[in-house]
ZANUNU-111007 format. One record per residue (C-alpha): y, z, x. Coordinates in steps of 0.001 Angstrom, whole numbers, plus 500000, padded with zeros to 6 digits. Example, Ala and Ser with C-alpha at 12.3 -4.5 7.8 and 13.67 -1.06 7.14 Angstrom:
# residues 2
495500507800512300;498940507140513670;
***
This chain:
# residues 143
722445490172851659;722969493422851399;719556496371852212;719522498817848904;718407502303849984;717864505544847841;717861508652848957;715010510566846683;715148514259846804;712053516425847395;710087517400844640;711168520236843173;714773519739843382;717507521885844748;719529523325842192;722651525729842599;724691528002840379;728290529456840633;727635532838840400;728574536188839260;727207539533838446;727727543686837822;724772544520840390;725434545626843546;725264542580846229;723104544325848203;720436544782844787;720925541132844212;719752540257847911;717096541855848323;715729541091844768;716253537126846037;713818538065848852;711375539510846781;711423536091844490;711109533816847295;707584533471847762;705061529840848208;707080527078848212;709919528609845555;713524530433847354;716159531876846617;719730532344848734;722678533719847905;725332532222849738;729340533793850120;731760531233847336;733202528788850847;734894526040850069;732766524351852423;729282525358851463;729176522691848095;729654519795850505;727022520896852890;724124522063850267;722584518575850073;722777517208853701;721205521076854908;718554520695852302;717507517465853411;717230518554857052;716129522154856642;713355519789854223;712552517464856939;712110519685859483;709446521777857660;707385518825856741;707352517623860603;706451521531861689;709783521818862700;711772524848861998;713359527196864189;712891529280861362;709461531194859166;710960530014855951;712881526806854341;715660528630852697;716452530236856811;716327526850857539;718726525803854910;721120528683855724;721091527388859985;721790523970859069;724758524961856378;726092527124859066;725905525017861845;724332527214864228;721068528294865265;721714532182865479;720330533296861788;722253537018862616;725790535095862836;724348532221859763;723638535187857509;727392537216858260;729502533922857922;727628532435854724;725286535302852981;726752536402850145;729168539158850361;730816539486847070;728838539841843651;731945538483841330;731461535509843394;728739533487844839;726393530787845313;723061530915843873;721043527917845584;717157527114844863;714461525000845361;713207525028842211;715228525507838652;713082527255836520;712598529743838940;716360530204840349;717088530425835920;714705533217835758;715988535130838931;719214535099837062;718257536679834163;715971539461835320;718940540024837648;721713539979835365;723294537195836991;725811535273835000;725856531280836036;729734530640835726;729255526636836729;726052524700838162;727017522866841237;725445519074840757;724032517987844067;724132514512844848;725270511940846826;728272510358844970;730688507423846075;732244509588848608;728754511392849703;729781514621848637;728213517265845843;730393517521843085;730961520784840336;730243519893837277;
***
């Protein structure tokens, strides 16, 4: 006999986008600072071919580690950006995986509504939503 487990997501859930846009990258970061406020974020992370893989699992701990005080970090999407990076230096985390390119990106937050609303007011065209979940190999998949 077998133990059944389920991993169940924080409420909201993390949503991200495959991302492009005409605004300068720069524009588009700083406008994702100025949205992330309360509970709601959102990071812009450089197109890796590694990044999909790691959203989930770095959500989950950057999650976990804020709820049991934690974080090496003032803020949960830091958090998330540390654990995708696998380091603890957020200088080095934010020049391997910030976003660099705005043809090209990830859009990644905690809440849809408000990550769909940062895209618009930002001119931000979702290309593909990346669906986050654990599937049979425990890895995200695109959609």
């Amino acid at each position: 006999m077998g133990v059944e487990s389920a991993v169940v997501l924080p409420e909201p859930e993390p949503v991200a986008f495959l991302c492009s846009s005409d605004s300068s990258i720069n524009s588009l970061v700083n406008n994702a600072r100025k949205a992330s406020s309360g509970n709601n974020f959102i990071l812009l992370l450089d197109n890796r071919h590694e990044v999909p893989e790691r959203l989930l699992p770095a959500y989950l701990n950057a999650y976990i580690r804020g709820m049991e005080k934690r974080k090496r970090s003032g803020s949960l999407q830091i958090e998330l950006l540390l654990f995708i990076a696998g380091t603890f230096k957020i200088n080095k985390a934010i020049s391997d995986y910030g976003a660099k390119r705005n043809r090209d990106f990830i859009l990644v937050g905690n809440n849809e509504e408000s990550s769909r609303k940062y895209a618009r007011q930002n001119n931000v065209r979702i290309r593909k939503r990346l669906r986050l979940r654990f599937g049979a190999e425990y890895l995200p998949v695109i959609e």
